[in-house]
N, C-alpha and C positions, 0 to 999 in steps of 0.2 A: 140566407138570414143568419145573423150569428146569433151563437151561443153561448150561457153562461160559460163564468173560468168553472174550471175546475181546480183552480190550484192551490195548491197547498199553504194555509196560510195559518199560521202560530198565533191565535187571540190573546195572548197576556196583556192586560192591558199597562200602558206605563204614561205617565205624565211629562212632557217635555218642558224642558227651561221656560219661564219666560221671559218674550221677546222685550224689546226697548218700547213698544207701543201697548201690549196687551199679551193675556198670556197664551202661550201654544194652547191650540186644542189637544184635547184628550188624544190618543194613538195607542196604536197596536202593531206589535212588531211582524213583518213579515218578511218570511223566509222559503225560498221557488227553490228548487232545483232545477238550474238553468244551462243546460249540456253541460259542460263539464264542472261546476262550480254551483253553491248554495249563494243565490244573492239576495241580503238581509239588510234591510229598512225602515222606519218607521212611518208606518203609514196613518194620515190623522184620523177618526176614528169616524169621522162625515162623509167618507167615499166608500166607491165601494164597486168590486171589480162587476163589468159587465161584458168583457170578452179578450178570450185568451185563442191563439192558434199561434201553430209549430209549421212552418212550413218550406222544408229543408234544412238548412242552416240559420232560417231567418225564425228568432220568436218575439210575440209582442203577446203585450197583458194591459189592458186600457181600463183605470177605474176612475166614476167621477163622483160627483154631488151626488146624495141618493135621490136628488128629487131630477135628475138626466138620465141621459140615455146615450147610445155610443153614435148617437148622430147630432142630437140636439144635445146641449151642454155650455154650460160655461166655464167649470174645471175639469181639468182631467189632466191625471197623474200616469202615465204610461212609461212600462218595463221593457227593454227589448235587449235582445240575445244575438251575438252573432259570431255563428260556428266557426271556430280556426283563426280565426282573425288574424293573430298573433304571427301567424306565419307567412303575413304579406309583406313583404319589403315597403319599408320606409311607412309603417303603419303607427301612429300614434295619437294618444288620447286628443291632441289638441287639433290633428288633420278630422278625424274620428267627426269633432263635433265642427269643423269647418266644412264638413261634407254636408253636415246637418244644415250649418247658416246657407249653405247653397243651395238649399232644396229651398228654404223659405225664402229668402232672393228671389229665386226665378217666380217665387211665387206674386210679388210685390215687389217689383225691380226699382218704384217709385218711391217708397212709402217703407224699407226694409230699414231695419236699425239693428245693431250688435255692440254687448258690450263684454270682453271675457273679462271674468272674476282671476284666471289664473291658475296657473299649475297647482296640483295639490298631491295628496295623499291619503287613501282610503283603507288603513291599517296598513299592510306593507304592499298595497297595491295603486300605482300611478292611477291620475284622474285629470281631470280638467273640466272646469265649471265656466257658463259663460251662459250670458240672456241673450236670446236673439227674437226678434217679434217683427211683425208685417201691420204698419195701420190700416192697411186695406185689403182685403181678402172677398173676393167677389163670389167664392164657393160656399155653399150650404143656403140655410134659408133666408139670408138678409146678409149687404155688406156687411164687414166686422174687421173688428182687430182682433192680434192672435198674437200672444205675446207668451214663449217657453223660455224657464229655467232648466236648462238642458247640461247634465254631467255625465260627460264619459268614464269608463272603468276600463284599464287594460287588464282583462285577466287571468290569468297562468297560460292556456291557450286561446280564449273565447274574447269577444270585448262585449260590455254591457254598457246601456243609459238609462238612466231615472230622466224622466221630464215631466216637469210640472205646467202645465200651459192652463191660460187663461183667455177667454175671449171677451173683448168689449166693443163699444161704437168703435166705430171710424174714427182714424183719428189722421192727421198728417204723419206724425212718428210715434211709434209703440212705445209705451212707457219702459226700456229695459233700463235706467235708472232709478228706478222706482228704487225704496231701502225692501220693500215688501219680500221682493227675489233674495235679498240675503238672511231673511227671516223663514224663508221655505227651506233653503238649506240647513238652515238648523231644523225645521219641525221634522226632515226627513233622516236626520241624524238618531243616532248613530248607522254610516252607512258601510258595508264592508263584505267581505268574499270571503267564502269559508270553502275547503276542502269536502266534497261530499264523500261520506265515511259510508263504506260498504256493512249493510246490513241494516243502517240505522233508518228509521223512520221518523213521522213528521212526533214530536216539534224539533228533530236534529236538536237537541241538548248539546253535542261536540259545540255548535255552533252558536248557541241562548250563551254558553259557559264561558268563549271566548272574549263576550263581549259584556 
């Protein structure tokens, strides 16, 4: 059975831009110490983590709507961590999240759609942002579609992903045109990797200051 996170998360609350439709929801910044690196986000302030585990090299932190759970769900915003990354040959933010559109492929070989947003930069740390989504997904308790805004981080030695995913009906093709996906990228902004500072504890201030 899993367990709540226990992770460390910085409450200030802050008000994001608004979007071209409506304005961001209310958020709150958060900040994990994530092997070797603080990775810092704006998380909207309607989810809310329901399980964290570390296991080896590999970590994941899953938060959704507060009225879900880490089974049933229609949003969910998941953090993951992976040890050393940086030191595998020919490894890059944009293979990173094509490994990702591969997993959801096999998943919906019929029904699989992708569209990358494109190389970027997350303070002086490469990234790459891209929607990739399945209209058909035959796992959990009803067909569904499953549609993530999925951004990779190359960084210092570790690589990380923020993904924003969403589930709805069935559809032929997942909506990763939608304008919606480049509205999540701003409400999870400001996003960025900070130096974990020996001795310092939560709310890392080095890292509130920098940004």
């Amino acid at each position: 059975m899993r367990t709540p996170t226990t992770a460390t998360i910085l409450t200030a609350s802050l008000l994001l831009a608004a979007t071209a439709h409506a304005q961001a929801p209310e958020s709150f910044r958060v900040i994990s110490p994530i092997f070797g690196q603080l990775v810092s986000f704006a998380m909207p302030s309607h989810f809310t983590a329901v399980f964290e585990n570390t296991e080896g090299g590999h970590y994941i932190r899953e938060a959704v709507l507060k009225d879900g759970t880490p089974e049933i769900w229609t949003q969910m915003i998941t953090v993951t961590g992976e040890k050393g990354m940086t030191l595998i040959s020919g490894a890059s933010p944009e293979k990173f999240a094509g490994t990702i559109a591969g997993g959801f492929k096999s998943a919906c070989p019929d029904s699989f759609a992708a569209k990358p947003l494109g190389a970027t930069r997350f303070g002086r740390f490469e990234g790459f942002v891209a929607v990739i989504g399945c209209g058909r997904i035959d796992s959990g308790p009803t067909r569904h579609s499953e549609t993530a805004l999925v951004i990779t981080l190359k960084g210092a030695t570790d690589y990380y992903t923020i993904q924003w995913a969403e589930r709805g009906p069935a559809t032929d093709e997942p909506p990763v045109n939608d304008e919606r996906w480049q509205a999540r990228l701003r409400d999870l902004s400001p996003i960025d990797l900070c130096p974990i500072v020996a001795g310092e504890a939560a709310p890392y201030p080095s890292c509130v200051d920098k940004s």
